[in-house]
MARKE-336298 format. One line per 4 residues: number of its first residue (from 1); their letters; for each residue x, y, z of N, C-alpha, C. Coordinates in nm, 2 decimals. Example, Ala and Ser with C-alpha at 12.3 -4.5 7.8 and 13.67 -1.06 7.14 Angstrom:
// residues 2
1 = as = 1.32/-0.57/0.78/1.23/-0.45/0.78/1.32/-0.33/0.78 | 1.28/-0.22/0.71/1.37/-0.11/0.71/1.29/0.00/0.79
This chain:
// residues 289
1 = xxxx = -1.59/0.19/0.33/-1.53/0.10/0.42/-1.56/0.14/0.57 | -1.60/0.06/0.67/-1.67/0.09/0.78/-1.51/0.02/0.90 | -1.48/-0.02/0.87/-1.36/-0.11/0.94/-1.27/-0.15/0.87 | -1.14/-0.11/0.95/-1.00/-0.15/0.87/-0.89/-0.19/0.98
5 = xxxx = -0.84/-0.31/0.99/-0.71/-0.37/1.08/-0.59/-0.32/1.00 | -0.53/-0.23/1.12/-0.35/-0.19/1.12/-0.26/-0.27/1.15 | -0.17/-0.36/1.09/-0.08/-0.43/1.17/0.03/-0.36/1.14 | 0.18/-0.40/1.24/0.30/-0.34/1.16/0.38/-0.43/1.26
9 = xxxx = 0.52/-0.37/1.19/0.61/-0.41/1.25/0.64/-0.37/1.37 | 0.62/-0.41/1.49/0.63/-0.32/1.64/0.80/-0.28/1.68 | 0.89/-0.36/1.61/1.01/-0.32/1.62/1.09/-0.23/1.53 | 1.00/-0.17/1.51/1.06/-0.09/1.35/0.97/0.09/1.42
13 = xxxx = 1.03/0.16/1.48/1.01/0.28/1.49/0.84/0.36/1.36 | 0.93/0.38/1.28/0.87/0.43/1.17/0.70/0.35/1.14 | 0.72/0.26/1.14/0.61/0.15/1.10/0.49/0.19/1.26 | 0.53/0.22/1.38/0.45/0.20/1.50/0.43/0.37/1.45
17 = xxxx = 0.46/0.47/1.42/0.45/0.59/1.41/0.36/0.61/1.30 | 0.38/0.54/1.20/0.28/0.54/1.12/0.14/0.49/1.15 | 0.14/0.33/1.21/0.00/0.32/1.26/-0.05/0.40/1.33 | 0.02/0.48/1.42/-0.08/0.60/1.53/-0.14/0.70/1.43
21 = xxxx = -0.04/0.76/1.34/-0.14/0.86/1.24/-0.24/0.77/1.13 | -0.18/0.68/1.08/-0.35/0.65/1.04/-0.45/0.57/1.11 | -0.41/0.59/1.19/-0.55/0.50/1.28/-0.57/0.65/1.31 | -0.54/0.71/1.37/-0.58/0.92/1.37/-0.66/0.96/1.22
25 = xxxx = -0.60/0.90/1.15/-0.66/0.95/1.00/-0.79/0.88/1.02 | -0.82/0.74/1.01/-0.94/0.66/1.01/-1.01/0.69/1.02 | -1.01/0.74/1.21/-1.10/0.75/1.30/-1.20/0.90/1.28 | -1.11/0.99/1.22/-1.14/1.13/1.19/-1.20/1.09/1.08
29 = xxxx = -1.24/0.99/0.98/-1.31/0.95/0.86/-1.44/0.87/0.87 | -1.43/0.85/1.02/-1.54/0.76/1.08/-1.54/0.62/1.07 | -1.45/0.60/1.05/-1.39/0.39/1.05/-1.30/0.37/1.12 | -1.39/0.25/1.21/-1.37/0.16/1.30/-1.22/0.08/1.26
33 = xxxx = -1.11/0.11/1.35/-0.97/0.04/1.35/-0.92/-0.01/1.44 | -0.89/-0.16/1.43/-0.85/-0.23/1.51/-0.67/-0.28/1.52 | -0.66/-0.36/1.62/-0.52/-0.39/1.60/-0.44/-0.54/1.63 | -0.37/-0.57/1.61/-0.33/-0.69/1.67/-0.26/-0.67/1.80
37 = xxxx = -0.32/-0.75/1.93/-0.30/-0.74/2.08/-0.15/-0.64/2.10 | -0.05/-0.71/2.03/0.08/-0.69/2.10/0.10/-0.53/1.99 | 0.06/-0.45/1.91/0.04/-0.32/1.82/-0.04/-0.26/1.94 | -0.14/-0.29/1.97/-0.23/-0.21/2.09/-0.17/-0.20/2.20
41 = xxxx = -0.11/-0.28/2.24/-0.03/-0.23/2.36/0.09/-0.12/2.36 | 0.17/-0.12/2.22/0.28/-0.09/2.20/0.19/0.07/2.17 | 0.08/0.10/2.11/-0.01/0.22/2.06/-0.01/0.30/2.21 | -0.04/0.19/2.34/-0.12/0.23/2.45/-0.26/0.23/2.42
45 = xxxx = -0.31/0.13/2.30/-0.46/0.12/2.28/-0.52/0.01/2.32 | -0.46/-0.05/2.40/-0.54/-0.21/2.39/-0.72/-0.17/2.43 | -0.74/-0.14/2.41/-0.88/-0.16/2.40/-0.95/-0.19/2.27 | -0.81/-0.12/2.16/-0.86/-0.18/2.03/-0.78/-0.27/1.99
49 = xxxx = -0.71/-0.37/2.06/-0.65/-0.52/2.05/-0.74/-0.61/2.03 | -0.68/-0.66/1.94/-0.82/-0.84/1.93/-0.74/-0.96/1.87 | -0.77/-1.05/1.86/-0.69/-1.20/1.88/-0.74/-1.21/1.74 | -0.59/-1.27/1.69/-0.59/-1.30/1.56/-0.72/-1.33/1.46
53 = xxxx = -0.82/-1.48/1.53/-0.96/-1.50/1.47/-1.02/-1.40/1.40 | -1.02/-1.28/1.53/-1.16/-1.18/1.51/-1.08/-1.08/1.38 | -0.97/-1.07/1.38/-0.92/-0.95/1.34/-0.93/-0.97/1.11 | -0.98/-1.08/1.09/-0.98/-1.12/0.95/-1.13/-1.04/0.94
57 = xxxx = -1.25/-0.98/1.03/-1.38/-0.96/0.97/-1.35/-0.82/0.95 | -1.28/-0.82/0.85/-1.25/-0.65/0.87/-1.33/-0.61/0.68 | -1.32/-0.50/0.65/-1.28/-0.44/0.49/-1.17/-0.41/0.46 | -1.07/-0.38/0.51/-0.94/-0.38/0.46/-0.79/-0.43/0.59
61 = xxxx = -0.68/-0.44/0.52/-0.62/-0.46/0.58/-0.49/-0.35/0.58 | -0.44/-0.26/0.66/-0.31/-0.25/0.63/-0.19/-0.27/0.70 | -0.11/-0.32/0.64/0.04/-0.38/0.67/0.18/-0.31/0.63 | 0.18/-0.22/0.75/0.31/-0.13/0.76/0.43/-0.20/0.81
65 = xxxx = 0.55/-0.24/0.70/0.66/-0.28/0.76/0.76/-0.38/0.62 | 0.84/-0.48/0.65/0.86/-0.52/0.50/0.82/-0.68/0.45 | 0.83/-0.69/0.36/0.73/-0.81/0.32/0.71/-0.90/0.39 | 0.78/-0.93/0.49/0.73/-1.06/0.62/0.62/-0.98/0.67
69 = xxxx = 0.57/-0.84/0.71/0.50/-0.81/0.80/0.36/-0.85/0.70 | 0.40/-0.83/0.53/0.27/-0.83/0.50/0.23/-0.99/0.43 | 0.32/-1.08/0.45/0.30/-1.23/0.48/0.22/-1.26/0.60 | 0.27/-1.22/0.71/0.21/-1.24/0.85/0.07/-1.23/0.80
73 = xxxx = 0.05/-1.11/0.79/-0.12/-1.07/0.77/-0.19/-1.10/0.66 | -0.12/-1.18/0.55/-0.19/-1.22/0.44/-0.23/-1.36/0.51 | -0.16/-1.46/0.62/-0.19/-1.61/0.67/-0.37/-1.57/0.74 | -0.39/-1.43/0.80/-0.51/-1.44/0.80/-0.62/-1.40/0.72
77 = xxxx = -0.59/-1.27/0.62/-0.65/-1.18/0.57/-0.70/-1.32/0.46 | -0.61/-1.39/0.40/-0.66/-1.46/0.26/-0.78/-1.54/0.34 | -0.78/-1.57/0.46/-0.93/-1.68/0.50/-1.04/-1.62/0.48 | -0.99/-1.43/0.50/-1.17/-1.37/0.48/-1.17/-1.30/0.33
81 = xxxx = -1.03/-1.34/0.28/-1.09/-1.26/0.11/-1.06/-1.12/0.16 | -1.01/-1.07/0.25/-0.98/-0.92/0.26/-0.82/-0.89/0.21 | -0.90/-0.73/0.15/-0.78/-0.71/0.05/-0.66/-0.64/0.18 | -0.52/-0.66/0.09/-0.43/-0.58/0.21/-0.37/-0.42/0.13
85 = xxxx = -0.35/-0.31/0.17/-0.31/-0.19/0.17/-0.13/-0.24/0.20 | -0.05/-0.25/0.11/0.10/-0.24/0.22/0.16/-0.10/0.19 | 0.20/-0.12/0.33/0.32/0.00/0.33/0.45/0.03/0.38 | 0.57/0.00/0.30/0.68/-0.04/0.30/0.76/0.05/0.40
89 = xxxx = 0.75/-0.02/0.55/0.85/0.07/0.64/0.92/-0.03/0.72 | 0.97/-0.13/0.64/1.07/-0.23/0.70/1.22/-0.13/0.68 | 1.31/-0.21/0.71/1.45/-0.19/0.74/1.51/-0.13/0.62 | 1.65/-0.16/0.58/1.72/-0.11/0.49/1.74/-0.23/0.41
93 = xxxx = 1.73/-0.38/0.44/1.77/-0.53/0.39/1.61/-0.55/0.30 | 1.52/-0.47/0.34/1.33/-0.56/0.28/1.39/-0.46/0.19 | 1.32/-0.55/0.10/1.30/-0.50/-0.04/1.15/-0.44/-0.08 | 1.07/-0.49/-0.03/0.87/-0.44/-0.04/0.85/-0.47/-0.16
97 = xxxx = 0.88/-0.60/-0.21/0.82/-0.63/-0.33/0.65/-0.63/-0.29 | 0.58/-0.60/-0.22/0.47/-0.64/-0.19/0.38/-0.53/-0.14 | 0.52/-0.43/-0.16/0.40/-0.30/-0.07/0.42/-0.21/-0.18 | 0.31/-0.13/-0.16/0.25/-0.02/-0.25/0.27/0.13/-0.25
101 = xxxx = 0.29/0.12/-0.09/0.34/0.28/-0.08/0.42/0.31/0.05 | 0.49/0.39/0.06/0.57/0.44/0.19/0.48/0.54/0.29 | 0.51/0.54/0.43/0.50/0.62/0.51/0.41/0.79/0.51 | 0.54/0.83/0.42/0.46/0.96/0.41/0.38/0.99/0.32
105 = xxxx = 0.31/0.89/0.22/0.21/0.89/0.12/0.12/0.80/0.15 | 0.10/0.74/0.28/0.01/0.66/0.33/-0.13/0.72/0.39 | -0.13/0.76/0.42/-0.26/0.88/0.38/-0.35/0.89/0.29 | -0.21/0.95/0.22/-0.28/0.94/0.10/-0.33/0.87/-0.01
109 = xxxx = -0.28/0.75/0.02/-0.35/0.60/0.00/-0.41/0.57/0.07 | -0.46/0.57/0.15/-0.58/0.54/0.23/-0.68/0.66/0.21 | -0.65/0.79/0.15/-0.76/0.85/0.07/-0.81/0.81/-0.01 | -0.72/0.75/-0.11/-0.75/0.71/-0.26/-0.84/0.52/-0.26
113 = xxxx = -0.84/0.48/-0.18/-0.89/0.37/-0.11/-1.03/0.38/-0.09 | -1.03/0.46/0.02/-1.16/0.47/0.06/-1.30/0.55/-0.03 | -1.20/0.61/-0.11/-1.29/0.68/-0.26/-1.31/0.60/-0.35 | -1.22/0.47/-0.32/-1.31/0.41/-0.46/-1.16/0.38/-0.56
117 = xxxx = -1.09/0.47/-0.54/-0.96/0.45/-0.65/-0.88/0.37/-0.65 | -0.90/0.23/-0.69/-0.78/0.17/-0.67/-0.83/0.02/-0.72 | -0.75/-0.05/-0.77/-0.77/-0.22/-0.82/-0.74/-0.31/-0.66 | -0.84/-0.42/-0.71/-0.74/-0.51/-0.57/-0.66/-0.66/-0.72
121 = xxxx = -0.51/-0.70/-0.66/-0.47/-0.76/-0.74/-0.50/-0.95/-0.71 | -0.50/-1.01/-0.77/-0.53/-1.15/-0.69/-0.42/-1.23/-0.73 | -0.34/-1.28/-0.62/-0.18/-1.35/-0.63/-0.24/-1.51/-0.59 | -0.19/-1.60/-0.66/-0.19/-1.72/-0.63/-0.12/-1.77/-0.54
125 = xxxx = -0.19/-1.83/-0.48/-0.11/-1.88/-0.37/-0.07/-2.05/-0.34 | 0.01/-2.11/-0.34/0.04/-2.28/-0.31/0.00/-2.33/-0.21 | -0.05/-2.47/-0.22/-0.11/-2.54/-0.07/-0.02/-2.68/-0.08 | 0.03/-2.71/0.02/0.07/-2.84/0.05/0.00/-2.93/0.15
129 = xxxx = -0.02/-3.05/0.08/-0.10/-3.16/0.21/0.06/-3.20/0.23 | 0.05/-3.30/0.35/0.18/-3.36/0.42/0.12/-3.47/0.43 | 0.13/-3.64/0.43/0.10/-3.76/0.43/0.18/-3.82/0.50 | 0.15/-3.88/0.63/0.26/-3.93/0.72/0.17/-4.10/0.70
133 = xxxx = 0.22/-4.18/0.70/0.18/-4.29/0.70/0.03/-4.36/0.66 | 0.03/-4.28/0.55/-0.07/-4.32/0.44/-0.17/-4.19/0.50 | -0.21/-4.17/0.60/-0.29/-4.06/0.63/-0.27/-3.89/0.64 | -0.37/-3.83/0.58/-0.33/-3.70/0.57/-0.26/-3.66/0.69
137 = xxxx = -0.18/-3.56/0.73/-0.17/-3.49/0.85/-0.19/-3.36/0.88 | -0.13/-3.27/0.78/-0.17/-3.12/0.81/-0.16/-3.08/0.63 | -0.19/-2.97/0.67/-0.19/-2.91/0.52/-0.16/-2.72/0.51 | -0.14/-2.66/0.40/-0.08/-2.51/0.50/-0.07/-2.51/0.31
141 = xxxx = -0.08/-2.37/0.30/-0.07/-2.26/0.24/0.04/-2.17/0.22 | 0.10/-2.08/0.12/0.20/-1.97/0.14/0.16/-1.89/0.00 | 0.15/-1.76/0.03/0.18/-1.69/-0.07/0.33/-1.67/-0.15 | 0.45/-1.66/-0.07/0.58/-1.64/-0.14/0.61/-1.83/-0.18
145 = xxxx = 0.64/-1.90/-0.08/0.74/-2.04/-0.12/0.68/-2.14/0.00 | 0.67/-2.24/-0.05/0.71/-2.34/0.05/0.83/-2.42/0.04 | 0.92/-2.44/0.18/1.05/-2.47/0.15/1.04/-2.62/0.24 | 1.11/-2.68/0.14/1.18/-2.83/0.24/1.34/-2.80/0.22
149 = xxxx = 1.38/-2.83/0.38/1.52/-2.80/0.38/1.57/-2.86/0.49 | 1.69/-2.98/0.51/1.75/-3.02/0.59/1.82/-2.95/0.68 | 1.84/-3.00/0.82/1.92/-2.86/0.92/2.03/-2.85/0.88 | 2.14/-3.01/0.84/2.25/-3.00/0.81/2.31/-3.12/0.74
153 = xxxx = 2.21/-3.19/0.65/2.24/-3.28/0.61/2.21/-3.27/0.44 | 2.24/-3.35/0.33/2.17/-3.35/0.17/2.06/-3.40/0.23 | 1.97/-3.39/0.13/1.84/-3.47/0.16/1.83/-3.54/0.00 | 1.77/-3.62/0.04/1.71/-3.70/-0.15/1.54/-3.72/-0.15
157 = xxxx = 1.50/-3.67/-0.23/1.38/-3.66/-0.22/1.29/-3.69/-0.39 | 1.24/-3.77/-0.41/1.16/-3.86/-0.48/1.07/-3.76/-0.55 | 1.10/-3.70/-0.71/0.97/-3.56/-0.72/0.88/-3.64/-0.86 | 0.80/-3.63/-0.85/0.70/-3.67/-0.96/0.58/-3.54/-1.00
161 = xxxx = 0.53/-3.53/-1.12/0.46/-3.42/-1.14/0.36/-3.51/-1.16 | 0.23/-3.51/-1.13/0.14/-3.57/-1.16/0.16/-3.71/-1.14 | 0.15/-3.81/-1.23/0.17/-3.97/-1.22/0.29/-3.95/-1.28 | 0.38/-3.87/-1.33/0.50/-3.87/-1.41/0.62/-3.83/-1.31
165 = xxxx = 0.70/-3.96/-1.29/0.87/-3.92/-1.25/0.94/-3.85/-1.30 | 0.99/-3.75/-1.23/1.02/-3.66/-1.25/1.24/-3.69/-1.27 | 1.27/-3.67/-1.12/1.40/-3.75/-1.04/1.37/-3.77/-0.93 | 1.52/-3.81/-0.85/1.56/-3.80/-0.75/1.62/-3.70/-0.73
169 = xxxx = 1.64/-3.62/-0.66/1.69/-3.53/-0.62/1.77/-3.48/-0.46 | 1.93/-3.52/-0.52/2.00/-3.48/-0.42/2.04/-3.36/-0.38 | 1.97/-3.26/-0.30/1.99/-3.12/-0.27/2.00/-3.07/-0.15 | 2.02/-2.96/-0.07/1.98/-2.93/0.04/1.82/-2.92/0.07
173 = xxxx = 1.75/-2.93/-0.04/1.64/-2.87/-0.01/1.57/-2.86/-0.16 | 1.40/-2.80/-0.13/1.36/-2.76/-0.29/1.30/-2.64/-0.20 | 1.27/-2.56/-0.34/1.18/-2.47/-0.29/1.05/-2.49/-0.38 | 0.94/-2.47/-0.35/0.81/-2.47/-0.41/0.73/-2.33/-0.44
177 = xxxx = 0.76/-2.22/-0.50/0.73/-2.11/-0.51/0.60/-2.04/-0.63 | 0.56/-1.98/-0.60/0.49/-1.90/-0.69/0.53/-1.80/-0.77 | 0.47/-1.72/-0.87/0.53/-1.60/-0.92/0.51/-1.47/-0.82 | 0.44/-1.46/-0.73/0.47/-1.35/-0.66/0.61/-1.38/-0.53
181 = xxxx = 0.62/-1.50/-0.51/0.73/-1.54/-0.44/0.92/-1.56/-0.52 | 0.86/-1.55/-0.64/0.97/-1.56/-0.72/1.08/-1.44/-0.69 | 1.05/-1.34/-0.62/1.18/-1.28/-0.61/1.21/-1.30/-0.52 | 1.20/-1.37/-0.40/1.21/-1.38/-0.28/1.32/-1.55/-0.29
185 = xxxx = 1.33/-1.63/-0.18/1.41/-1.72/-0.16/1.45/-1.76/-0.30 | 1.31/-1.84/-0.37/1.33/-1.86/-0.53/1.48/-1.81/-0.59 | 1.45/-1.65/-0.60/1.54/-1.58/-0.66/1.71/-1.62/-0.60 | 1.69/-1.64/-0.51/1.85/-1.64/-0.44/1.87/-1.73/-0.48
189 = xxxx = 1.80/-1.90/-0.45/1.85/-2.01/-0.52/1.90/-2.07/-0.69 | 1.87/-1.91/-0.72/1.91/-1.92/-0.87/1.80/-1.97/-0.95 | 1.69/-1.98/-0.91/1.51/-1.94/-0.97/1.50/-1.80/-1.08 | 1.35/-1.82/-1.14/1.36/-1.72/-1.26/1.30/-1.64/-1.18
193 = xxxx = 1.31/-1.53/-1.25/1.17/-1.40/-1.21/1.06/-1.42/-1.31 | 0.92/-1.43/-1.22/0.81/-1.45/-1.30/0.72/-1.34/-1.29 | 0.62/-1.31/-1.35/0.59/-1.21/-1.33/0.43/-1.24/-1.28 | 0.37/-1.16/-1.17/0.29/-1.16/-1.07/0.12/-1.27/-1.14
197 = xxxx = 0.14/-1.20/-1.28/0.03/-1.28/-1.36/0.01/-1.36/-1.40 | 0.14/-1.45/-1.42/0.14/-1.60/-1.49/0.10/-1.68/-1.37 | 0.01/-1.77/-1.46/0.00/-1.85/-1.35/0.10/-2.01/-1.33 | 0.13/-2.03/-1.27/0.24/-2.13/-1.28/0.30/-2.16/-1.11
201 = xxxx = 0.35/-2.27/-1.08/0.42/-2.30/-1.01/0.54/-2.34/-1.00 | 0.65/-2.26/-0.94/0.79/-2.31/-0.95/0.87/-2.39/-0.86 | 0.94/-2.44/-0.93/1.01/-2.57/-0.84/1.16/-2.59/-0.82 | 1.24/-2.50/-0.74/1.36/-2.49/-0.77/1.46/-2.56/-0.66
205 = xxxx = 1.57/-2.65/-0.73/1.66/-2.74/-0.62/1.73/-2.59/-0.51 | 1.77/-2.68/-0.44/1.86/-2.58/-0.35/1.98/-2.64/-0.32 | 2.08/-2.55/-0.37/2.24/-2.63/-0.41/2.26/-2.82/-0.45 | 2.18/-2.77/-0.52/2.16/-2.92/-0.56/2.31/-3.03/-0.64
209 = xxxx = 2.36/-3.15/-0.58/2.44/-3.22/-0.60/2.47/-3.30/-0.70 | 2.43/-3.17/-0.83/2.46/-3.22/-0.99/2.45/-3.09/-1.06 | 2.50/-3.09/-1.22/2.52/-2.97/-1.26/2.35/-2.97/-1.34 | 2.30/-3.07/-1.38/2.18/-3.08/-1.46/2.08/-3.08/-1.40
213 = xxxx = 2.03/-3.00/-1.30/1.91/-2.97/-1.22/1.88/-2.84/-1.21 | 1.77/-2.79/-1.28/1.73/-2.66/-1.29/1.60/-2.63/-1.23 | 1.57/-2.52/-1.24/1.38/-2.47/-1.19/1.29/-2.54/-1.27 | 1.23/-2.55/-1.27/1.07/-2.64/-1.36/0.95/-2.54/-1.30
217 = xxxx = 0.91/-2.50/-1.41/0.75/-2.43/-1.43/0.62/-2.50/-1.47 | 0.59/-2.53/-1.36/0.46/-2.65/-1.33/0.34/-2.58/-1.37 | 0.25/-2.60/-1.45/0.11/-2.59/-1.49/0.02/-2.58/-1.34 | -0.04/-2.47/-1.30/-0.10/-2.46/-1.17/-0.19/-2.56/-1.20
221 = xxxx = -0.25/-2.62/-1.26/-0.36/-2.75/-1.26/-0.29/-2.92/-1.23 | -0.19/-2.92/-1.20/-0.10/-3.02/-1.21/-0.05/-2.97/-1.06 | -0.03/-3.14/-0.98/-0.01/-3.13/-0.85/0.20/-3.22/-0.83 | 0.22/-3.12/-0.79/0.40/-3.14/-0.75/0.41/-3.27/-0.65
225 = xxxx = 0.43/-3.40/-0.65/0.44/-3.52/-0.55/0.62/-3.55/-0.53 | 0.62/-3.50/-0.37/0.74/-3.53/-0.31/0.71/-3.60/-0.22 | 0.87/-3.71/-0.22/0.83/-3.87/-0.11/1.01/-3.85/-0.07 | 0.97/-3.82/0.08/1.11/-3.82/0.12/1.17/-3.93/0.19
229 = xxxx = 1.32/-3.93/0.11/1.36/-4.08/0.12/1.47/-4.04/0.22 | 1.51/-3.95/0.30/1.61/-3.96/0.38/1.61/-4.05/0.54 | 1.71/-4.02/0.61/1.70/-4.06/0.75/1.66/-4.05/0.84 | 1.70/-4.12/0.94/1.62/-4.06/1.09/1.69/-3.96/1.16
233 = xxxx = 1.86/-3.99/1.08/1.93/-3.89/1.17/1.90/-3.73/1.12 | 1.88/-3.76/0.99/1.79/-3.57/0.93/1.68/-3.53/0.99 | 1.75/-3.39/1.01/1.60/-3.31/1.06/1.59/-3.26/0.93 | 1.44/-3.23/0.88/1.43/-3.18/0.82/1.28/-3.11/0.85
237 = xxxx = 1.26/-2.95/0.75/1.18/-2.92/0.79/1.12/-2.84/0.69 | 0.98/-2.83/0.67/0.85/-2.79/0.60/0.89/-2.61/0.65 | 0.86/-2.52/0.57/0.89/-2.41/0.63/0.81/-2.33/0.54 | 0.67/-2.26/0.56/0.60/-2.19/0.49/0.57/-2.03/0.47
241 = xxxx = 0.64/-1.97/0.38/0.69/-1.77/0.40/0.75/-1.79/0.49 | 0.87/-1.86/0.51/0.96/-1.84/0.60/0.94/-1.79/0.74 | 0.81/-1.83/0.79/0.76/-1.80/0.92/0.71/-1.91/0.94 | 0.64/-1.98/0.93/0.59/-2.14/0.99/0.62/-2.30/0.97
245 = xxxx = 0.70/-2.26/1.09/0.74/-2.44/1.03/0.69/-2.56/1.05 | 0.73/-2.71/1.02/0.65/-2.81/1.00/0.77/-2.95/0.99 | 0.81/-3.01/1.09/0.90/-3.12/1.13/0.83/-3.23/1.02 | 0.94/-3.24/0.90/0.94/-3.40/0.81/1.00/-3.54/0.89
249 = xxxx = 0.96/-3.62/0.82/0.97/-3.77/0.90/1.00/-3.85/0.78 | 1.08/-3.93/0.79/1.13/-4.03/0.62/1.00/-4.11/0.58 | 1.01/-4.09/0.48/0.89/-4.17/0.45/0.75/-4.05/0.41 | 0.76/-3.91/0.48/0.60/-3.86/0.44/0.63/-3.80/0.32
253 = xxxx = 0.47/-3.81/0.24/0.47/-3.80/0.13/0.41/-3.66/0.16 | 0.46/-3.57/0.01/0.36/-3.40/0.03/0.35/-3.40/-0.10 | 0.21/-3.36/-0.14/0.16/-3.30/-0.24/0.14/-3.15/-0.24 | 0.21/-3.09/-0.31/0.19/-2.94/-0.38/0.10/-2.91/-0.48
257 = xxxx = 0.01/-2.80/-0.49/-0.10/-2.74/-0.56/-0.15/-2.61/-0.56 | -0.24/-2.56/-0.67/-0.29/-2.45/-0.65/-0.38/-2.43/-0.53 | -0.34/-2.31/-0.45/-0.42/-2.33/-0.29/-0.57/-2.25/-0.31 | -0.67/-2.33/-0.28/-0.81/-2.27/-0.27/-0.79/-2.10/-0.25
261 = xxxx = -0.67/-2.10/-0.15/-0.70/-1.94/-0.14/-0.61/-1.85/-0.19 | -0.64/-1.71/-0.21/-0.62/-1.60/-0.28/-0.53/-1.52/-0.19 | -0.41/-1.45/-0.22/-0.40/-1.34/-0.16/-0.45/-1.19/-0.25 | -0.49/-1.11/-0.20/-0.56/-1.00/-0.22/-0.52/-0.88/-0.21
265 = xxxx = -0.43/-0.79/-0.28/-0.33/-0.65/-0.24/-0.43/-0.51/-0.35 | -0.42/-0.46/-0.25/-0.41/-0.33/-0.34/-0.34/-0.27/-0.41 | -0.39/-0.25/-0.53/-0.31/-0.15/-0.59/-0.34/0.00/-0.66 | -0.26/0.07/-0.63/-0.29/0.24/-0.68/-0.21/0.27/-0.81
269 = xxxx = -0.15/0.22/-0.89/-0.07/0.21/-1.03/0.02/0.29/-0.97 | 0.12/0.27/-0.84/0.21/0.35/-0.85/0.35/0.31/-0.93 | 0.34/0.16/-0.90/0.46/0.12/-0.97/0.44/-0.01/-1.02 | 0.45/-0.05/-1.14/0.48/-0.15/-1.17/0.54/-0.31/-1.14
273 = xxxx = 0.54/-0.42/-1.21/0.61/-0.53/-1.14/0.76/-0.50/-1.20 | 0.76/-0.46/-1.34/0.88/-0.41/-1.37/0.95/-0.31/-1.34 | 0.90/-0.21/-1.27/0.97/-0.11/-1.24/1.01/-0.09/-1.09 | 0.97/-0.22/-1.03/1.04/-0.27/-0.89/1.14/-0.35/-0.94
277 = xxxx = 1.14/-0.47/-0.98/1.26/-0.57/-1.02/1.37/-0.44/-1.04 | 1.35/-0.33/-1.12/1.50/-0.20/-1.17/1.48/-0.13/-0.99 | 1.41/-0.07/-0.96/1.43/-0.02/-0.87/1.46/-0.06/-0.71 | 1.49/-0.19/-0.72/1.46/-0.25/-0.57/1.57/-0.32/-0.61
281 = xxxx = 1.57/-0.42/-0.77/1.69/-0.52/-0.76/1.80/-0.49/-0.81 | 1.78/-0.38/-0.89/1.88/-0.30/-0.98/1.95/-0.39/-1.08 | 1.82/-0.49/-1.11/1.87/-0.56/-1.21/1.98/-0.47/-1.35 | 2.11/-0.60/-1.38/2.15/-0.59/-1.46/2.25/-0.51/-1.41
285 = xxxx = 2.24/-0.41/-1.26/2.41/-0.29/-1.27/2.46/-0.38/-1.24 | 2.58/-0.31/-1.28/2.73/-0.36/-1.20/2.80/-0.26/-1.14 | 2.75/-0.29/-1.02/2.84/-0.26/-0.88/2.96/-0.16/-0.90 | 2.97/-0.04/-0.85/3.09/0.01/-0.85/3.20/0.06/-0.98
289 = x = 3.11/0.02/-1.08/3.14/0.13/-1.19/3.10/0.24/-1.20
């Protein structure tokens, strides 16, 4: 590997402390490390700052911080097919379903890396078109979920899987998730846990205003069609990994699908998908026995 982009969380101590020693580590290895502008300033390196565009032509990526940091960097890393390195130095609330190793063994994953040791995994990712008055309008991607959710109103929204009606659906919201997003919002809305390999897309109401509305596991070859029938007085809004959002209008139609692109993580077999679900969600305890 000749070149590798560090991002992290710049408000997280631990995470900025870690980029300075392995960008130290890199550079002592002879590979070229860059950063994102506002990481380079916070290093005192802007000289190795660069604007989002440039920063995807790399050979690897690593993303120190908790799963939003390595969302952030998967919206550019999946355009160039570059794999991401995570390393879980978010807060006490992230869980790092998505990161691989901590802090003080980052190193030494980025030894085992650069030798050759290691699988890259490929996570499916969802694409949604948006259709505002018969013409396309925008379109966007997510690795975890794409969420439609009113500010403060039900919404009713029209779901069909293919040419087949599906319902109506009175809820706050749906979520459109993948199996690597499945533990994430999915999960809270009372969604299954899927596991990183299946391929499938999930479809789960959000406090939905009937007892007979559950998740639905969509065939990734088969496209999810939502036509939203609410008002003008609803806001509602398109919200993709819970970082980009996207103002609905009554009436646009969105198509959901398998998205052209990949996300791309490394992995060192440190831990399992199962042996995060026990160790992260503690599935199954009960509390305070």
């Amino acid at each position: 590997m000749k070149s590798v982009v560090i991002t992290a969380n710049c408000h997280r101590e631990a995470a900025v402390a870690c980029a300075r020693s392995l960008s130290e580590f890199l550079e002592r290895r002879g590979v070229a490390v860059s950063f994102p502008r506002d990481l380079a300033e916070t290093l005192s390196l802007p000289q190795h700052g660069r604007d989002e565009v440039d920063l995807g032509r790399c050979d690897l990526w690593v993303a120190l911080g908790g799963d939003g940091t390595l969302l952030a960097a998967n919206r550019c890393a999946s355009l160039y097919e570059t794999p991401i390195l995570g390393v879980h130095a978010g807060g006490p609330a992230s869980f790092g379903f998505l990161t691989e190793t901590t802090p003080p063994h980052a190193e030494a994953a980025l030894d085992a890396v650069l030798a050759g040791r290691y699988q890259v995994e490929e996570r499916l990712m969802v694409a949604v078109e948006v259709r505002r008055q018969g013409q396309a309008d925008v379109c966007f991607s997510g690795l975890n979920e794409l969420v439609i959710r009113a500010q403060s109103r039900m919404l009713k929204m029209r779901i069909a899987v293919g040419e087949t009606f599906i319902a109506t659906y009175a809820a706050d919201g749906i979520i459109v998730a993948t199996p690597t997003g499945s533990t994430a919002y999915n999960l809270a809305a009372g969604g299954p846990l899927v596991h990183p390999s299946v391929e499938t897309i999930l479809l789960t109401p959000i406090c939905p205003h009937t007892l007979n509305v559950r998740s639905l596991l969509v065939g990734v070859d088969e496209t999810i069609h939502v036509e939203m029938e609410t008002g003008h007085r609803d806001v509602t809004l398109l919200t993709i990994d819970g970082q980009v959002g996207f103002q609905l209008e009554p009436g646009d139609q969105l198509a959901f699908r398998r998205s052209e692109l990949r996300g791309r993580f490394i992995s060192l077999d440190r831990a399992n998908f199962y042996q995060k679900v026990y160790t992260r969600l503690r599935l199954g305890e009960r509390f305070g026995s």
